[in-house]
C-alpha positions as CSV (number, residue, x, y, z in Angstrom):
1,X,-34.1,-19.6,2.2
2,X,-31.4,-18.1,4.4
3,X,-32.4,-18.6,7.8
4,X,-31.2,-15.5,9.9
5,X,-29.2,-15.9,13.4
6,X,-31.7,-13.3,15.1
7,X,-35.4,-12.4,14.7
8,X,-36.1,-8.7,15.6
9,X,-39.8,-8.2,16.4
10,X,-41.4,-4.6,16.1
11,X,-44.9,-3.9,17.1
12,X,-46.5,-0.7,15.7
13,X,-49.2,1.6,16.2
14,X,-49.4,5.3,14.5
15,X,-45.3,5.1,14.5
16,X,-45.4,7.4,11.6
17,X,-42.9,9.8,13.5
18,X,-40.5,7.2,15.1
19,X,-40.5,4.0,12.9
20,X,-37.7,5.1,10.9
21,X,-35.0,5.8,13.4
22,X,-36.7,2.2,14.9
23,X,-36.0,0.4,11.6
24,X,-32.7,2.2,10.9
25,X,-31.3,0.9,14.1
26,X,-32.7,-2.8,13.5
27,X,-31.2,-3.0,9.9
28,X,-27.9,-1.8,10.5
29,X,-27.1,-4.6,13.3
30,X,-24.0,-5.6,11.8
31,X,-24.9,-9.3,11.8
32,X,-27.7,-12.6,10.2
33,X,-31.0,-11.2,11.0
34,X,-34.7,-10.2,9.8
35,X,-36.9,-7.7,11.0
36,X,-40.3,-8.4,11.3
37,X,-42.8,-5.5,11.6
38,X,-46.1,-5.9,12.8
39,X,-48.5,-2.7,12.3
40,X,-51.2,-3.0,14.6
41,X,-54.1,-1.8,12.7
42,X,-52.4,2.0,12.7
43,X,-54.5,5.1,11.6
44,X,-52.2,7.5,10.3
45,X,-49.5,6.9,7.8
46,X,-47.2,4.4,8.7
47,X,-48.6,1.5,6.8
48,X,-47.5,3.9,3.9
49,X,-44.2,4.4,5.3
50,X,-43.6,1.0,5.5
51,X,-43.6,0.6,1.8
52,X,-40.5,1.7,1.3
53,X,-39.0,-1.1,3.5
54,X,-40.2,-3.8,0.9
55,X,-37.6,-6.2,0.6
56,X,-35.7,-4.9,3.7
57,X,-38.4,-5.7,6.5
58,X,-41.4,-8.2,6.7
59,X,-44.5,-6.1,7.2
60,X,-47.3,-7.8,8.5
61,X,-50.3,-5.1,8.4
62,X,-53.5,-6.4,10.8
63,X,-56.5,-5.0,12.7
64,X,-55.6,-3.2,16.3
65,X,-55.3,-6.1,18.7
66,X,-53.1,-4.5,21.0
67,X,-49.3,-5.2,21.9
68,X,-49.3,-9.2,23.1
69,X,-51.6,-10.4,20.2
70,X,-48.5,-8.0,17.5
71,X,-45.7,-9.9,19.7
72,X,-47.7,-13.6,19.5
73,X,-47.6,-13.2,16.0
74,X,-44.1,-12.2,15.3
75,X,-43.3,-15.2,17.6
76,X,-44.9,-17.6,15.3
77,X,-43.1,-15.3,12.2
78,X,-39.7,-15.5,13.4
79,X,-37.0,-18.0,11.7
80,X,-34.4,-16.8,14.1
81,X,-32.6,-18.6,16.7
82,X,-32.6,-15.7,18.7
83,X,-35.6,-13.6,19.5
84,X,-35.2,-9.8,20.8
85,X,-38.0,-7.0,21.1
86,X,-38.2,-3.6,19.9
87,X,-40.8,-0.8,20.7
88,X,-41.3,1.7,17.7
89,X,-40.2,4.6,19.3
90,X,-37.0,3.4,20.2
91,X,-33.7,2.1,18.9
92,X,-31.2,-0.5,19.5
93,X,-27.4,0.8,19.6
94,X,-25.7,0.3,16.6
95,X,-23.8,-3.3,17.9
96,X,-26.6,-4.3,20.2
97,X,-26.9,-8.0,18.0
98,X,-23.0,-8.3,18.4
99,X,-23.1,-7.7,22.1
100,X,-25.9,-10.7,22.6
101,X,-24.3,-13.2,19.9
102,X,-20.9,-12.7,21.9
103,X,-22.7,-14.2,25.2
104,X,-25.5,-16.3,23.5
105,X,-22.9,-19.8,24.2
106,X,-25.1,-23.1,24.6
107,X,-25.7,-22.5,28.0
108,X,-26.7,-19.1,28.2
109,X,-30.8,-18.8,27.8
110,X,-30.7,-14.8,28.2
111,X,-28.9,-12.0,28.3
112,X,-29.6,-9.0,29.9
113,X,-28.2,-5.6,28.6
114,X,-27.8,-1.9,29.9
115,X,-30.3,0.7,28.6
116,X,-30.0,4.9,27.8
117,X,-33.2,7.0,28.2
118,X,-34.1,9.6,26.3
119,X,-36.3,12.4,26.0
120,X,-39.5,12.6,23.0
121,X,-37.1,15.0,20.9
122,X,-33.9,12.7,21.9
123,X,-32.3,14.5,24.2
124,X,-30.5,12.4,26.8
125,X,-31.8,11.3,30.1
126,X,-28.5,11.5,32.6
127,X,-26.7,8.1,32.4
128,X,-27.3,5.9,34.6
129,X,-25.3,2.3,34.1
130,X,-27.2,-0.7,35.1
131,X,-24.7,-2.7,36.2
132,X,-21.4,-2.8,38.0
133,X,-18.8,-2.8,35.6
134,X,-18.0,-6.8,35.1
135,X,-20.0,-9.0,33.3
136,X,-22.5,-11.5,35.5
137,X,-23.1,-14.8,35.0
138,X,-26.2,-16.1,37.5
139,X,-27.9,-19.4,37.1
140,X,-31.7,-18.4,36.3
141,X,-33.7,-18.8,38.9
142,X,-30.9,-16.8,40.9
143,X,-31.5,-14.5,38.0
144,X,-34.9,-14.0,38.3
145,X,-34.7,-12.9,42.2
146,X,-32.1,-10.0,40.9
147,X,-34.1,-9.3,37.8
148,X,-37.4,-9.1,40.4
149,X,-35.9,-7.7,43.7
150,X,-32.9,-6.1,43.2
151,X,-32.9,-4.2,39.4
152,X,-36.3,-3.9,38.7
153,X,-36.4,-5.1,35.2
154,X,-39.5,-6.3,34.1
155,X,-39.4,-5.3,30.8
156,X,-38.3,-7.2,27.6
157,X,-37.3,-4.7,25.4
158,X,-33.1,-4.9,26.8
159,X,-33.1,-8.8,26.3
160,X,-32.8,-11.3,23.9
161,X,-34.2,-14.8,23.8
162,X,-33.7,-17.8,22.7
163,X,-36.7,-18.9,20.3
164,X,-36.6,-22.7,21.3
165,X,-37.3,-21.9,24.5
166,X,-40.3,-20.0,23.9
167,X,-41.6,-22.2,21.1
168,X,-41.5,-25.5,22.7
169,X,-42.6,-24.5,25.9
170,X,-45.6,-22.6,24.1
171,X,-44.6,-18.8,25.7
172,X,-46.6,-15.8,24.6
173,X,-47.3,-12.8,26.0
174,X,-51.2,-12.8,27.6
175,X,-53.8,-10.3,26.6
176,X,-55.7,-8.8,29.2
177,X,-53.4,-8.3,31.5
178,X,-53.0,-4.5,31.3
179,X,-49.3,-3.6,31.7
180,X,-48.1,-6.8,33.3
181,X,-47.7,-9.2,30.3
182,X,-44.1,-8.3,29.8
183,X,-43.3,-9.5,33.4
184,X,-45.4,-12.5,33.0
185,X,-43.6,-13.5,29.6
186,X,-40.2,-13.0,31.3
187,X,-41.1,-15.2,34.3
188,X,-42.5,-17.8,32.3
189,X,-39.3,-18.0,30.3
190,X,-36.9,-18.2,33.0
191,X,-39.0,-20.9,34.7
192,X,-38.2,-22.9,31.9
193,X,-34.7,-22.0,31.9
194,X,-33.4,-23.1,35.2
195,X,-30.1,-25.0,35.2
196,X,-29.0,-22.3,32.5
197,X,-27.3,-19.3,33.0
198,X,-28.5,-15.7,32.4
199,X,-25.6,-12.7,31.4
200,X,-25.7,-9.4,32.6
201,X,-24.0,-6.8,31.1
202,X,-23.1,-3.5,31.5
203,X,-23.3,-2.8,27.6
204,X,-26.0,-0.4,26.2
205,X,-27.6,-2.3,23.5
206,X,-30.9,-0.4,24.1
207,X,-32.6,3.3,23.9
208,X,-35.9,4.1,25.2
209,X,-37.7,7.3,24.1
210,X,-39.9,8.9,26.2
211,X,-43.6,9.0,24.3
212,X,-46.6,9.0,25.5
213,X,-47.8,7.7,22.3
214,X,-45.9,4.2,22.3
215,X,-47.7,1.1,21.9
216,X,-46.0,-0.8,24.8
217,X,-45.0,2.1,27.0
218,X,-46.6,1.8,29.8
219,X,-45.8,2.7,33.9
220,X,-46.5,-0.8,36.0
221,X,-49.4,0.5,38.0
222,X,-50.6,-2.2,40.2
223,X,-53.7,0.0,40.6
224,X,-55.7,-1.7,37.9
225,X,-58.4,-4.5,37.6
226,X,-55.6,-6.7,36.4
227,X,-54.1,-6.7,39.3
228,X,-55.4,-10.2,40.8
229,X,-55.1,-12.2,37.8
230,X,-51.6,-11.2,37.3
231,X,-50.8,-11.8,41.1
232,X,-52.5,-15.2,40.7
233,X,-50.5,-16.2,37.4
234,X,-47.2,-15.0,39.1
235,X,-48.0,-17.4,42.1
236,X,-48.4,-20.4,39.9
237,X,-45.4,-19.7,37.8
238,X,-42.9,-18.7,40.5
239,X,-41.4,-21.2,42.6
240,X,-41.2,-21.2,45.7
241,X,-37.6,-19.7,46.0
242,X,-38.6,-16.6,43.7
243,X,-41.7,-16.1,45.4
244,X,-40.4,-14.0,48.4
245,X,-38.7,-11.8,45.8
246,X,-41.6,-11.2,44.4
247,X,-43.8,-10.9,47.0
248,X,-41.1,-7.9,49.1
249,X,-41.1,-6.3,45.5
250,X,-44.9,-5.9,45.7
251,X,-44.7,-4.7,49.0
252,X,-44.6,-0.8,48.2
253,X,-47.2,-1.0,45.5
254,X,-49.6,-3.2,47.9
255,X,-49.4,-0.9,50.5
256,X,-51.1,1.9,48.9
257,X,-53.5,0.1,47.3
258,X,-56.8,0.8,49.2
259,X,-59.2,-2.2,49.2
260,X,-62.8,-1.5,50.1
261,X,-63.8,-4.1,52.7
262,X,-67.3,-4.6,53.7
263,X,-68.4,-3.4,57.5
């Protein structure tokens, strides 16, 4: 069997309105890939919609376990030596998987690409580019700090991976952790990636549509009960030169964060 250069990994939940646009986008990558759809236990029609992808998409259909356990899965799925993410209600541009294999060299663990927003009916969201106009190249603990303090981007959706990485450290995304997993996965990854370098580019290779519907989409709101266990996992996974970054990054959420103390 063919083994394909990059794994695409969809989770999906009632996606019967987006899903095709989503697939579209994946299949068209101009490049060796597979597309592996996980439909997490969905109640309307798109476990019928994804008939029509036989042959063209692996469809795995399972009970609702939520987003981490639909991204665990298509981890332990994937045949590719790259690994990228896809939410169902958006779309990769059309040459997003040419734009990563360009920069994927041997030393290169990540890259991280530019992102267009969009409204539910896809209307654009004014441009806004993410990065100056050069390419970076930053080892990745350096990486991290910028990814943490300076951009923001905690998300995993605008990245791709390399799968050995994740596989033989044993990476996955954690249940329970409310909205945080995503930033957990991508800390976790780069901690295993120092000494390599990380690629920023200015490039779009992703679109994000606004829906309140989406299976991943979610506002970090450090307001929740998960809000200790994922401060306790970042402290053990952070070293100490990342952990300032982190900690000055919390700072705003923290400070409106009313804690009851006993008088």
């Amino acid at each position: 069997m063919h083994t394909p250069l990059f794994s695409i990994i969809i989770p999906m939940y009632n996606a019967e309105s987006s899903l095709d646009k989503c697939i579209t986008s994946a299949l068209r990558q101009n490049v060796s890939k597979e597309v592996i759809v996980i439909n997490d236990g969905s109640t309307d029609n798109t476990k019928e919609l994804l008939k029509k992808y036989d042959g063209l998409v692996e469809v795995i259909n399972n009970d609702n376990h939520g987003v981490s356990y639909s991204r665990n899965l298509g981890i332990k799925t994937a045949r590719g030596e790259f690994i990228c993410f896809l939410d169902s209600d958006d779309f990769l541009s059309d040459n997003s998987l040419e734009i990563y294999q360009g920069f994927m060299k041997s030393n290169v663990c990540m890259v991280v690409g530019a992102s267009q927003h969009y409204t539910y009916d896809l209307k654009k969201i004014t441009e806004k580019k993410d990065y100056k106009k050069n390419d970076e190249f930053l080892e990745s603990s350096l990486a991290l700090n910028r990814l943490i303090y300076k951009d923001r981007k905690f998300g995993v959706c605008d990245k791709v991976f390399r799968a050995g990485i994740i596989k033989n450290n044993d990476i996955h995304f954690e249940k329970g952790l409310s909205n945080f997993e995503d930033f957990c996965f991508l800390t976790e990854y780069l901690k295993k990636s120092f000494g390599n370098e990380v690629v920023f580019t200015n490039e779009v290779v992703y679109n994000y549509v606004e829906s309140k519907f989406s299976l991943t989409r979610s506002t970090l709101n450090m307001n929740q009960l998960a809000f200790m266990p994922f401060l306790s996992r970042m402290e053990r996974t952070l070293a100490d030169k990342n952990l300032p970054y982190f900690y000055y990054c919390l700072l705003p959420h923290c400070s409106a964060w009313q804690v009851p103390c006993n008088s």
